[in-house]
VEXLUM-806640 format. One record per residue (C-alpha): residue number from 1; chain; x, y, z. Coordinates in Angstrom, 1 decimal. Example, Ala and Ser with C-alpha at 12.3 -4.5 7.8 and 13.67 -1.06 7.14 Angstrom:
<rs>
<r pos="1" unit="A" east="12.3" north="-4.5" up="7.8"/>
<r pos="2" unit="A" east="13.7" north="-1.1" up="7.1"/>
</rs>
This chain:
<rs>
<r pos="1" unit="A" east="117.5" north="99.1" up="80.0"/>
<r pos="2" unit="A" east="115.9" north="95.6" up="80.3"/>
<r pos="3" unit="A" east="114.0" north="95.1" up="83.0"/>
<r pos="4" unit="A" east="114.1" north="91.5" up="83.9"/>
<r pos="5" unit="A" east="117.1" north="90.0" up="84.5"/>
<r pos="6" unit="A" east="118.6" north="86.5" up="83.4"/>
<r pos="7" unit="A" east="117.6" north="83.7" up="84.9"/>
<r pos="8" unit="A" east="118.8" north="80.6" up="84.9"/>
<r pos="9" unit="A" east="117.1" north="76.8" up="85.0"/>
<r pos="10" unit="A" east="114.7" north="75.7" up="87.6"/>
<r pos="11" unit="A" east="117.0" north="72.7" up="88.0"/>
<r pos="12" unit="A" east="120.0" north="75.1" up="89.9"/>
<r pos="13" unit="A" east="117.2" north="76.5" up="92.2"/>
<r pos="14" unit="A" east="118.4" north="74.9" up="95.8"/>
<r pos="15" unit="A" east="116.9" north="71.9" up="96.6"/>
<r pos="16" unit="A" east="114.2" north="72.3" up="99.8"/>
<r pos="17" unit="A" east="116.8" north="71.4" up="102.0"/>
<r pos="18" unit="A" east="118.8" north="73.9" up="101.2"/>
<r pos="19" unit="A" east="120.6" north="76.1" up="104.1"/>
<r pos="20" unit="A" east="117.3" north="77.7" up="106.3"/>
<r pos="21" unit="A" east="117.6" north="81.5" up="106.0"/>
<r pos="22" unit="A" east="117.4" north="84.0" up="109.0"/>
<r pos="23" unit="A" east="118.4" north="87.5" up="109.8"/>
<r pos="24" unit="A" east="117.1" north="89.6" up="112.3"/>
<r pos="25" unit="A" east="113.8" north="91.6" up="112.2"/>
<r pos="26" unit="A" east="112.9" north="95.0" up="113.7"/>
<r pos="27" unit="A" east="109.4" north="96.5" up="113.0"/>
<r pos="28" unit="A" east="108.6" north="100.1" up="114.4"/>
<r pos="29" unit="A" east="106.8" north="103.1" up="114.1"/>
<r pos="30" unit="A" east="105.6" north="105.9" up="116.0"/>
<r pos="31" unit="A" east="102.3" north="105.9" up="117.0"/>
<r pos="32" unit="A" east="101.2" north="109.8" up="117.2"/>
<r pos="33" unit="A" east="98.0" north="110.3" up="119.0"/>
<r pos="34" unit="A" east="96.0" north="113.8" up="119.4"/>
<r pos="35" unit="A" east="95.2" north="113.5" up="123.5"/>
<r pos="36" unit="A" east="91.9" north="115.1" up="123.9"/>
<r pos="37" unit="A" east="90.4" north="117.6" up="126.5"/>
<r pos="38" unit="A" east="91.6" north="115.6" up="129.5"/>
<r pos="39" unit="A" east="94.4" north="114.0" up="129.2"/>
<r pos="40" unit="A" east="95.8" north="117.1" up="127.4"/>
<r pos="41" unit="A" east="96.0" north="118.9" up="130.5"/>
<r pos="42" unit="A" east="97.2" north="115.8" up="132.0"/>
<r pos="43" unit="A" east="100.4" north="116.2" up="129.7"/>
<r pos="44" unit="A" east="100.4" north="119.5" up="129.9"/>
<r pos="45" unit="A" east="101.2" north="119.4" up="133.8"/>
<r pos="46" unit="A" east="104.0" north="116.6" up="133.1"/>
<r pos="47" unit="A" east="106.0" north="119.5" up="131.4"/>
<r pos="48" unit="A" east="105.3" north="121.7" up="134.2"/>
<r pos="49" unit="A" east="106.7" north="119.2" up="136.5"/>
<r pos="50" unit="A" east="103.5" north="118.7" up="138.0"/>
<r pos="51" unit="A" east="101.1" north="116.0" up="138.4"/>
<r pos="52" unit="A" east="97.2" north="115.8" up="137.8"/>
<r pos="53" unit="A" east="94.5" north="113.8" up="138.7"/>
<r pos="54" unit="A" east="90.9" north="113.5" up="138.0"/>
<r pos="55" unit="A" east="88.1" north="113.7" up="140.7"/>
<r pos="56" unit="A" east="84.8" north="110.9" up="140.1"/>
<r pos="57" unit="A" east="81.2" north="112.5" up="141.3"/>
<r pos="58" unit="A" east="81.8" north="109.9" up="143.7"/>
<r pos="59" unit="A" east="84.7" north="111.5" up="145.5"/>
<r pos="60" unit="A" east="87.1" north="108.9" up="144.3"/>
<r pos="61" unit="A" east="90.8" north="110.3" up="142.5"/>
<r pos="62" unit="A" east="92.8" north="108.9" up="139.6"/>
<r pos="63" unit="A" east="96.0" north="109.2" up="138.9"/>
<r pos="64" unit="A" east="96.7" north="109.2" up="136.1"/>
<r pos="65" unit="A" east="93.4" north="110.8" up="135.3"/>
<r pos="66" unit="A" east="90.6" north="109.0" up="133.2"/>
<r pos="67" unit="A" east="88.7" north="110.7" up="130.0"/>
<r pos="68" unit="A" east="85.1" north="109.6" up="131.4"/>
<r pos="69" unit="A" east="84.1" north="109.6" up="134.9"/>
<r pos="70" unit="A" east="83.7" north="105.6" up="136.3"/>
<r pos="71" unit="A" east="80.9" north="107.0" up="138.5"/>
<r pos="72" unit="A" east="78.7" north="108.7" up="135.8"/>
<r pos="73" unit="A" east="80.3" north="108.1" up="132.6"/>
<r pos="74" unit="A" east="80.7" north="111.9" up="131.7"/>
<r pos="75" unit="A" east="83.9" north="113.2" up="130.6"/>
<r pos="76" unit="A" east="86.0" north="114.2" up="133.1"/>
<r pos="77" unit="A" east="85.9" north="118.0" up="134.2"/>
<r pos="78" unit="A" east="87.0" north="118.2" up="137.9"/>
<r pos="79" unit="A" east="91.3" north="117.8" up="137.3"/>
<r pos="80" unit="A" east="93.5" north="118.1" up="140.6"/>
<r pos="81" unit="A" east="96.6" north="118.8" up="141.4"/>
<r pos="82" unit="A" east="98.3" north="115.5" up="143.7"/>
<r pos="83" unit="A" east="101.7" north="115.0" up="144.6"/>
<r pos="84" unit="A" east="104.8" north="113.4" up="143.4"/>
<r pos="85" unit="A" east="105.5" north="111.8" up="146.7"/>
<r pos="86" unit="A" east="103.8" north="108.3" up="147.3"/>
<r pos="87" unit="A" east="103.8" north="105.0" up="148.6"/>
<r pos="88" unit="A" east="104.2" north="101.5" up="146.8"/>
<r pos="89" unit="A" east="101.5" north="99.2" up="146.6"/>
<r pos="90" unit="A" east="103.0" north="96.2" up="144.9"/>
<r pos="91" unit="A" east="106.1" north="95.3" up="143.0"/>
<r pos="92" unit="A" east="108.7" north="93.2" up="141.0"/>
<r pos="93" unit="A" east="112.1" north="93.3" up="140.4"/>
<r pos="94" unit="A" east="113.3" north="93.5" up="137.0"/>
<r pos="95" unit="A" east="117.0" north="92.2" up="137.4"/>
<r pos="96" unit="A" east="118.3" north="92.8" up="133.1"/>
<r pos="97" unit="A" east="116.1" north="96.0" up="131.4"/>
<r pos="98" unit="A" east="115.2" north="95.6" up="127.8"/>
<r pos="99" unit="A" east="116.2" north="98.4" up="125.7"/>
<r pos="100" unit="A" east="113.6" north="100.5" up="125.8"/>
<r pos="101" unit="A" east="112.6" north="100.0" up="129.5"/>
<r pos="102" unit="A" east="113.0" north="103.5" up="131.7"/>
<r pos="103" unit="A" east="117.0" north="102.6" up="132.8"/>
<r pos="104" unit="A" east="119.8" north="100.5" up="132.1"/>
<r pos="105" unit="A" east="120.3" north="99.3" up="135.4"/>
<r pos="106" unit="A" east="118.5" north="96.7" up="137.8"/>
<r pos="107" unit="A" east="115.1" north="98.4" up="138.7"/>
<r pos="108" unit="A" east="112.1" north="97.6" up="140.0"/>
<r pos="109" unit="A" east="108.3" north="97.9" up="138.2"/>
<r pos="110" unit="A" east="105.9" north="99.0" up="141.4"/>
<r pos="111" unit="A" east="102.7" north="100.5" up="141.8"/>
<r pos="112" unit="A" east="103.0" north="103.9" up="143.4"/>
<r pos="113" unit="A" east="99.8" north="105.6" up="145.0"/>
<r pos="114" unit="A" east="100.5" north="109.0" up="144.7"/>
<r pos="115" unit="A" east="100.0" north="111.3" up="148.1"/>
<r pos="116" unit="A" east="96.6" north="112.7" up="147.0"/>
<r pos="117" unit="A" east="94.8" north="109.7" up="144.9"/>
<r pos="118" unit="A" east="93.0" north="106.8" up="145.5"/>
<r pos="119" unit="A" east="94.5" north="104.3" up="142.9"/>
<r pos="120" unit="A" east="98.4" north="103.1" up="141.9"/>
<r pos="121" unit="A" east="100.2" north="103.9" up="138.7"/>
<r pos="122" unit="A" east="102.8" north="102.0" up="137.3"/>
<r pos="123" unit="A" east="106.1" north="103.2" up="137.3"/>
<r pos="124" unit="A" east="110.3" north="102.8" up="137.9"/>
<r pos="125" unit="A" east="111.7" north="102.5" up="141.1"/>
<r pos="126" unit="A" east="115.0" north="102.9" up="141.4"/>
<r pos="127" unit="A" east="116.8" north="101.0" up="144.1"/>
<r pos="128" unit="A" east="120.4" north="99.5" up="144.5"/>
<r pos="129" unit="A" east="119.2" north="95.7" up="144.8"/>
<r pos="130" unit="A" east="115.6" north="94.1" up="145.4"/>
<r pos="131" unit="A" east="116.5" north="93.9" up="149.6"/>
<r pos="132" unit="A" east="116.0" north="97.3" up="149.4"/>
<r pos="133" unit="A" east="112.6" north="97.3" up="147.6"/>
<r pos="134" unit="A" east="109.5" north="97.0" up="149.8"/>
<r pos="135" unit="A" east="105.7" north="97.5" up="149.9"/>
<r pos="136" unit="A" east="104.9" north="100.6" up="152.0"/>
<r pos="137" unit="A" east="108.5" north="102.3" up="151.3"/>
<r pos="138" unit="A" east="108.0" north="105.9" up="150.3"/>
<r pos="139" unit="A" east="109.0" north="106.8" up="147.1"/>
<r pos="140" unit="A" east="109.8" north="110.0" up="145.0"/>
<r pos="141" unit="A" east="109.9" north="111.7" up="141.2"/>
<r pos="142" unit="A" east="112.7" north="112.1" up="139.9"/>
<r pos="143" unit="A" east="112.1" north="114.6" up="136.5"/>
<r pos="144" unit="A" east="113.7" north="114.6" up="133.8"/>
<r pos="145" unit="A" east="115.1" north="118.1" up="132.4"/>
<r pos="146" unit="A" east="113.6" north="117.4" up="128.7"/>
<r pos="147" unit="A" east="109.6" north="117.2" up="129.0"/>
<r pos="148" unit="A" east="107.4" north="116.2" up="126.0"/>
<r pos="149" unit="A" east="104.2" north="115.1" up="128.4"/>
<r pos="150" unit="A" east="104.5" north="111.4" up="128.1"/>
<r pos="151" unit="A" east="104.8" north="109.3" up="131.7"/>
<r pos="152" unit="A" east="108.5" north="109.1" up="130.7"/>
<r pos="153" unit="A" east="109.2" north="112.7" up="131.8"/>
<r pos="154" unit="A" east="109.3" north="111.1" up="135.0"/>
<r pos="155" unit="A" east="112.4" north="109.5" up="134.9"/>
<r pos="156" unit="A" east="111.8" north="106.7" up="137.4"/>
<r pos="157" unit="A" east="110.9" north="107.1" up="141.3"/>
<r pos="158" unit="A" east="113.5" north="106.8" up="144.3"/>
<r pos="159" unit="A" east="113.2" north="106.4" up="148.1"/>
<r pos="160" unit="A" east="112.3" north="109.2" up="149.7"/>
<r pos="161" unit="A" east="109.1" north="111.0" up="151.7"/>
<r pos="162" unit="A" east="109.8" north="114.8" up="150.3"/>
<r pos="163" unit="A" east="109.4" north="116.4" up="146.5"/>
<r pos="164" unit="A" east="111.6" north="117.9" up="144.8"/>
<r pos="165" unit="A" east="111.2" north="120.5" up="142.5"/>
<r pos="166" unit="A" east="111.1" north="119.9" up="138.8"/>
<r pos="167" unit="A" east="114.4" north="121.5" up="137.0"/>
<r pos="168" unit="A" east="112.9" north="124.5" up="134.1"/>
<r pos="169" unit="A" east="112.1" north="122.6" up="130.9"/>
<r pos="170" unit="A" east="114.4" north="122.3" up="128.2"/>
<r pos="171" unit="A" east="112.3" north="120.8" up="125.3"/>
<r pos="172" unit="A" east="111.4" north="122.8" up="122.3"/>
<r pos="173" unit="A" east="107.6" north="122.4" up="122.3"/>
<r pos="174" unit="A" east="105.3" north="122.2" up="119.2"/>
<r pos="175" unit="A" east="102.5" north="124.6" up="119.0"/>
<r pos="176" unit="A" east="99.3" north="123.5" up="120.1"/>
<r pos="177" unit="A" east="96.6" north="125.6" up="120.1"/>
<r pos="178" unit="A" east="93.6" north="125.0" up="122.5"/>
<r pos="179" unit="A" east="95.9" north="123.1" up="124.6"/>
<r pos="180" unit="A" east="95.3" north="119.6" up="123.1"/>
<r pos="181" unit="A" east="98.6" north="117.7" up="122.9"/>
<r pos="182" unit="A" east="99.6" north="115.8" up="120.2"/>
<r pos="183" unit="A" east="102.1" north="112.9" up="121.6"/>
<r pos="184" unit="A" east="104.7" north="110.4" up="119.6"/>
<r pos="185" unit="A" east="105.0" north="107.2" up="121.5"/>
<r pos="186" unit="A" east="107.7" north="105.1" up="119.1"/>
<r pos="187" unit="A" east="107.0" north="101.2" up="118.7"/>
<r pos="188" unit="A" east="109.4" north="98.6" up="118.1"/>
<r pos="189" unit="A" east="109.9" north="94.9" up="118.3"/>
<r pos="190" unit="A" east="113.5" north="92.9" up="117.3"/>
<r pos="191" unit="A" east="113.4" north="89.4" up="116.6"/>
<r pos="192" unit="A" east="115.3" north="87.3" up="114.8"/>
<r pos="193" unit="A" east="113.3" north="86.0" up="111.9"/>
<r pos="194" unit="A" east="114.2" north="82.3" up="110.6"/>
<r pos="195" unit="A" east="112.5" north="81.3" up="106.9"/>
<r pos="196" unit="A" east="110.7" north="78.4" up="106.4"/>
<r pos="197" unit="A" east="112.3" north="76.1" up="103.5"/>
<r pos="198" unit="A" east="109.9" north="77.1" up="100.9"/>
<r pos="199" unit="A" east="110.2" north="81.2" up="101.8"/>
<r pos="200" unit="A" east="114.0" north="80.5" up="102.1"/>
<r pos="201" unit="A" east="114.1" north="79.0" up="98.2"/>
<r pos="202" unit="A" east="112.1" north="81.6" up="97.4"/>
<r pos="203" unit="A" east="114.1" north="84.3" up="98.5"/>
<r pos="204" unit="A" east="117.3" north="83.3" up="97.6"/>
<r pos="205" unit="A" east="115.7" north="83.2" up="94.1"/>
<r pos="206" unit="A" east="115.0" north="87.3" up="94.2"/>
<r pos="207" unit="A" east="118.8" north="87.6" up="95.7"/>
<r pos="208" unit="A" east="119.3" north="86.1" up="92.2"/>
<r pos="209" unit="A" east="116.5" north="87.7" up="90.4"/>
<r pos="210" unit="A" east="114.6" north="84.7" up="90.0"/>
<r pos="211" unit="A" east="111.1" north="84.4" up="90.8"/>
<r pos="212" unit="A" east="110.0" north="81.1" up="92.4"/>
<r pos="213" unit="A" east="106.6" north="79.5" up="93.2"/>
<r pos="214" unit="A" east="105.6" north="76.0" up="93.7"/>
<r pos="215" unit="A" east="103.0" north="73.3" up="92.5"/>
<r pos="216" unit="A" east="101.2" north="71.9" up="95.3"/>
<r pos="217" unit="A" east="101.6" north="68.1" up="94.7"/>
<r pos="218" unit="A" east="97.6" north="66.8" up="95.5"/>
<r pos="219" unit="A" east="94.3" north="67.4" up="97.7"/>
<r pos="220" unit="A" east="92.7" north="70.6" up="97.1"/>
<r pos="221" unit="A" east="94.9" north="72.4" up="95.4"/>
<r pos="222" unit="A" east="96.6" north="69.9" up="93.5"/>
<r pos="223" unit="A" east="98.4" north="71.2" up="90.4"/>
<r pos="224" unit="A" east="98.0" north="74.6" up="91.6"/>
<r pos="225" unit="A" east="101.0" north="77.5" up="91.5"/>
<r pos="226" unit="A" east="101.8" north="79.3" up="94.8"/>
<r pos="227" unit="A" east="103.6" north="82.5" up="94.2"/>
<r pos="228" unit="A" east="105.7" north="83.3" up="97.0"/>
<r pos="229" unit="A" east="105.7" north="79.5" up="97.5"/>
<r pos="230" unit="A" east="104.3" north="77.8" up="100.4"/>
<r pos="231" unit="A" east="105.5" north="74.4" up="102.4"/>
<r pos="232" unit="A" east="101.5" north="73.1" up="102.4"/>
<r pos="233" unit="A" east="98.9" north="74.4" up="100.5"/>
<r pos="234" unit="A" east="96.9" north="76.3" up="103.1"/>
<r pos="235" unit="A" east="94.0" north="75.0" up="102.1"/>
<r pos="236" unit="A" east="94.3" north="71.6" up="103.4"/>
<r pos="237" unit="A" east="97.7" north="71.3" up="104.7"/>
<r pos="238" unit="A" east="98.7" north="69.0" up="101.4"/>
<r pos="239" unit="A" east="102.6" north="69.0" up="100.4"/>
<r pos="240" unit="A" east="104.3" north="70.9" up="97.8"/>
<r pos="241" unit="A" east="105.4" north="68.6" up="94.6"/>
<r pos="242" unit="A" east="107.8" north="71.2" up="92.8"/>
<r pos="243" unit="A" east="109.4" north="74.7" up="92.5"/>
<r pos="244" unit="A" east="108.2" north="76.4" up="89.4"/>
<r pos="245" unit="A" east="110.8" north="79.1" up="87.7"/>
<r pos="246" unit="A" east="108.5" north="82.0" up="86.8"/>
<r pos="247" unit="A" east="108.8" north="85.0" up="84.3"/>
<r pos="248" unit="A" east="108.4" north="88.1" up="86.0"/>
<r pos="249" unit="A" east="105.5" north="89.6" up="83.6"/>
<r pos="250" unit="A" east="101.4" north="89.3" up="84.9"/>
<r pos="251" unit="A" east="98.4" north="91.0" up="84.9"/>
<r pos="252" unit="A" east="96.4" north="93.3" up="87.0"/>
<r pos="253" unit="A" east="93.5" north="91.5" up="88.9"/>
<r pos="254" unit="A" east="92.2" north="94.1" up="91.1"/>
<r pos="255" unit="A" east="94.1" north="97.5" up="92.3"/>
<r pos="256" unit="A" east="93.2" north="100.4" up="94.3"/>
<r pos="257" unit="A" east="94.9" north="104.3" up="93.8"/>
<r pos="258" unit="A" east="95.9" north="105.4" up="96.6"/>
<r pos="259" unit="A" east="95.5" north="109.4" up="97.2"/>
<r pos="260" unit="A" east="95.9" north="109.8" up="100.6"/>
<r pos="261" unit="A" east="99.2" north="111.1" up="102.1"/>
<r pos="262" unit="A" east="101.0" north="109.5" up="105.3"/>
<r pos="263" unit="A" east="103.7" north="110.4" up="107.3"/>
<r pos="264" unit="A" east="106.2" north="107.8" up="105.9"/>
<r pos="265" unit="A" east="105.2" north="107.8" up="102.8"/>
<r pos="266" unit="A" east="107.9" north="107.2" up="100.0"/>
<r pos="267" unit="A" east="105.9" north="107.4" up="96.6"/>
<r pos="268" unit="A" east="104.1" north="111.1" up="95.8"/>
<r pos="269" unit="A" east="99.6" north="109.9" up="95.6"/>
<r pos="270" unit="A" east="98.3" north="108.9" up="93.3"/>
<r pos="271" unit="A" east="99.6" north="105.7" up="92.7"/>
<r pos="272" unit="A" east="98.5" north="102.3" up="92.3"/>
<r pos="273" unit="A" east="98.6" north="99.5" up="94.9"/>
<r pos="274" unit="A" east="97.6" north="95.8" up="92.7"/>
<r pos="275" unit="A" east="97.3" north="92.5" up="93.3"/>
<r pos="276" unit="A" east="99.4" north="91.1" up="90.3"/>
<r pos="277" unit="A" east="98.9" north="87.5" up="89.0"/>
<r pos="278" unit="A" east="102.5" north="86.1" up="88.1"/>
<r pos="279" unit="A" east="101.4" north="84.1" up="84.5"/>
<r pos="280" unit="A" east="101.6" north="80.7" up="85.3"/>
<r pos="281" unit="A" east="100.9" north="81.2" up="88.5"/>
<r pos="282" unit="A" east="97.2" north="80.6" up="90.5"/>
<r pos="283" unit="A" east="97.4" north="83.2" up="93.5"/>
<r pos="284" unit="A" east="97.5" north="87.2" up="92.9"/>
<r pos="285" unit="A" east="100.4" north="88.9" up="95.1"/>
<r pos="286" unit="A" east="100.3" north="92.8" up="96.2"/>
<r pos="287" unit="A" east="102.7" north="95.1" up="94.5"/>
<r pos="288" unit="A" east="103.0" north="98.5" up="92.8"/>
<r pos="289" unit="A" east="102.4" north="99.9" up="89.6"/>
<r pos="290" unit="A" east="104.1" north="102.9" up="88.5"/>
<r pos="291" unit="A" east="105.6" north="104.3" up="85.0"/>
<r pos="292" unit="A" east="102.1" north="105.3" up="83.8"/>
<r pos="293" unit="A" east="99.2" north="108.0" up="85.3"/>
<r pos="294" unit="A" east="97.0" north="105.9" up="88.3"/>
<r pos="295" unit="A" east="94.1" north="106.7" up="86.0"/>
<r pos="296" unit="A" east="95.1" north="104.3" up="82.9"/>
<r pos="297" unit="A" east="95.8" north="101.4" up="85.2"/>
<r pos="298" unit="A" east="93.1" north="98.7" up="84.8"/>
<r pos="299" unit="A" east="92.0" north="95.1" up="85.5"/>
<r pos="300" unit="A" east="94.0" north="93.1" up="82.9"/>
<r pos="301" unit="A" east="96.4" north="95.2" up="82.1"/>
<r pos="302" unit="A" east="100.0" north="93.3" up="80.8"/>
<r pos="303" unit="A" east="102.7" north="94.2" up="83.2"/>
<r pos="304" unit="A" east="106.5" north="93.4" up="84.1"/>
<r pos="305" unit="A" east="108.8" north="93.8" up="86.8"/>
<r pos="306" unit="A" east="111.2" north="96.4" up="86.9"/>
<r pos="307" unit="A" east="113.9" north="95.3" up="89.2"/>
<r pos="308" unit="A" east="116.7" north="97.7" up="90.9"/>
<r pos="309" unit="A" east="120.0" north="97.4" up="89.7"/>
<r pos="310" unit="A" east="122.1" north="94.4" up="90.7"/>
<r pos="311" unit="A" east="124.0" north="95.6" up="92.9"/>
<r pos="312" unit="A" east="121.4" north="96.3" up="95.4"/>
<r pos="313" unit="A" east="119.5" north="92.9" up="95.5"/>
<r pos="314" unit="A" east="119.0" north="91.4" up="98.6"/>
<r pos="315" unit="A" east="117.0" north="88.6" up="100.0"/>
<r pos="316" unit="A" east="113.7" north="90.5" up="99.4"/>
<r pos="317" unit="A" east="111.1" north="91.0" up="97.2"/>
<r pos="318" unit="A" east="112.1" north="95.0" up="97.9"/>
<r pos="319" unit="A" east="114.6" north="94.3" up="94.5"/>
<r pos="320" unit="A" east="111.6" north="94.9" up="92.3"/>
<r pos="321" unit="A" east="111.0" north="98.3" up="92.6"/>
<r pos="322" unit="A" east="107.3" north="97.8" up="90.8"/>
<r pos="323" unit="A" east="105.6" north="96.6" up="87.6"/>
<r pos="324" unit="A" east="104.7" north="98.7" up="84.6"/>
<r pos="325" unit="A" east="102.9" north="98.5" up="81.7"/>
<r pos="326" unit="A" east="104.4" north="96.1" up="78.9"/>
<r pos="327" unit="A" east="102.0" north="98.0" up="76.6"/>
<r pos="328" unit="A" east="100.0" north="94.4" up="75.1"/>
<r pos="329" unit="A" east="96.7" north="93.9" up="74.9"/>
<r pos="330" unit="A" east="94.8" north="93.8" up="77.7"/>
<r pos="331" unit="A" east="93.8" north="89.6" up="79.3"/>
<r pos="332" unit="A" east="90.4" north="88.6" up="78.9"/>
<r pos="333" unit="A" east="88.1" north="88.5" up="81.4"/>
<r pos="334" unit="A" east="87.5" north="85.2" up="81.8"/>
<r pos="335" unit="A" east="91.2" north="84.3" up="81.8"/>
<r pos="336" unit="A" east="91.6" north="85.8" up="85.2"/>
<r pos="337" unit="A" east="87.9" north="85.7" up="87.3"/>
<r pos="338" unit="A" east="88.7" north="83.2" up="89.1"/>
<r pos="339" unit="A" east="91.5" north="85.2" up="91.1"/>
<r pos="340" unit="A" east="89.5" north="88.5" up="91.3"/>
</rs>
């Protein structure tokens, strides 16, 4: 099967006023930390339904506990048990939660000292309307029956001057042995990403299987070919003259193998991560190279696109799955230093 596609001329390519691309954008991932000595047992008492502080040499309690004593700088060793009863500090009202804030409905953020400790942490108050919100009110845990040992098995606080008791846990709890908790805290942000004109040519090119650069038009990089095209050349802020159709075939400047497995990770190590210069082109991109063993890949190498079929292209640089080998002789050198 051929692995670049038809393409037509430059001269169909939408003109730089073409229609401004956007779609929305969500980046995540879950950020998995190992707690240590301290903050381990710290977690640990969240899924008890208890909560622990940490005592300085200086007398002074923390909740929620710190890894190094402020007074001495030693790691922390004295952990107490304080209560889930305590009294706002401060607070504001937060009249539309986000998503991922601790409920759905009007809330307030406030800084609760705990009956027990000598400094605030932040947490949910839940209230029906910010007249009922005050510093000094008395405030409550309310648990959650699920408990992992992150702040959120706290579900938020409410009014009141007595604990109540934590229901029995019904998470299913990895094994951790020595007590050191491993915790998954997940990380997102949404936006809604609009292209600039140039990265809006160039990927309605790849929804067509095209690939696009530009020429910068003087200044510094005059007569030089951006590939993914940019509005200015970054250099010195100098305009673009033209969009270049390119072939889809390069060579390998510099590449690193990657053997190292992540959690995430699609392709089996080793395999090769490149930066692949586009011929005609001036500026090395990052991409993979695959169909051949990670130890035969090398600067200079000839390779080509392989794009997915055409059915699943979008507007993303995603429809080439990776390069391989075209099997030519190898560039020179000197044909390529300059982008090393």
């Amino acid at each position: 099967m051929s692995t670049r596609p038809i393409t037509d001329p430059v001269a169909e390519v939408p003109a730089p006023t073409s229609t401004i691309l956007s779609a929305p954008l969500t980046n995540s991932f879950d950020y998995t930390r190992s707690l240590g000595p301290v903050l381990s047992q710290f977690a640990l008492a969240l899924r008890d339904g208890r909560i622990v502080g940490s005592r300085s040499a200086d007398g002074k309690v923390y909740a929620p506990p710190v890894e190094f004593d402020p007074a001495t700088g030693q790691l922390s060793t004295d952990l107490v048990e304080i209560g889930a009863v305590g009294t706002v500090t401060g607070w504001t009202w937060e009249p539309r939660p986000a998503g991922a804030q601790p409920v759905d409905s009007p809330f307030a953020w406030a800084l609760i000292r705990l009956d027990g400790a000598d400094t605030s942490m932040l947490h949910a108050v839940v209230v029906p309307s910010a007249e009922e919100m005050s510093t000094g009110m008395r405030v409550r845990a309310v648990w959650r029956a699920a408990r992992t040992g992150l702040i959120t098995d706290i579900s938020h606080f409410e009014p009141g001057d007595d604990s109540s008791d934590a229901p029995a846990n019904t998470a299913e709890l990895p094994d951790e042995p020595g007590g050191n908790v491993v915790v998954k805290t997940p990380i997102a942000t949404a936006i809604t990403h609009s292209a600039s004109e140039a990265e809006s040519v160039f990927l309605a090119g790849l929804a067509q299987g095209k690939l696009i650069g530009n020429r910068m038009a003087a200044g510094v990089d005059e007569g030089r070919v951006y590939f993914p095209p940019r509005d200015v050349s970054p250099a010195d802020g100098a305009p673009a003259a033209e969009y270049v159709d390119l072939p889809d075939t390069g060579i390998v400047t510099t590449f690193c193998i990657v053997n190292v497995p992540f959690q995430g990770q699609k392709i089996k190590p080793p395999y090769v991560a490149a930066y692949v210069l586009i011929d005609g082109t001036d500026i090395p991109f990052l991409h993979l190279i695959l169909d051949c063993p990670a130890d035969e890949v090398r600067m200079g190498m000839r390779v080509q696109a392989v794009w997915l079929p055409e059915a699943e292209w979008e507007h993303s640089l995603g429809n080439i799955s990776h390069f391989r080998p075209t099997g030519e002789p190898d560039a020179d050198y000197d044909s390529y230093q300059e982008y090393v």
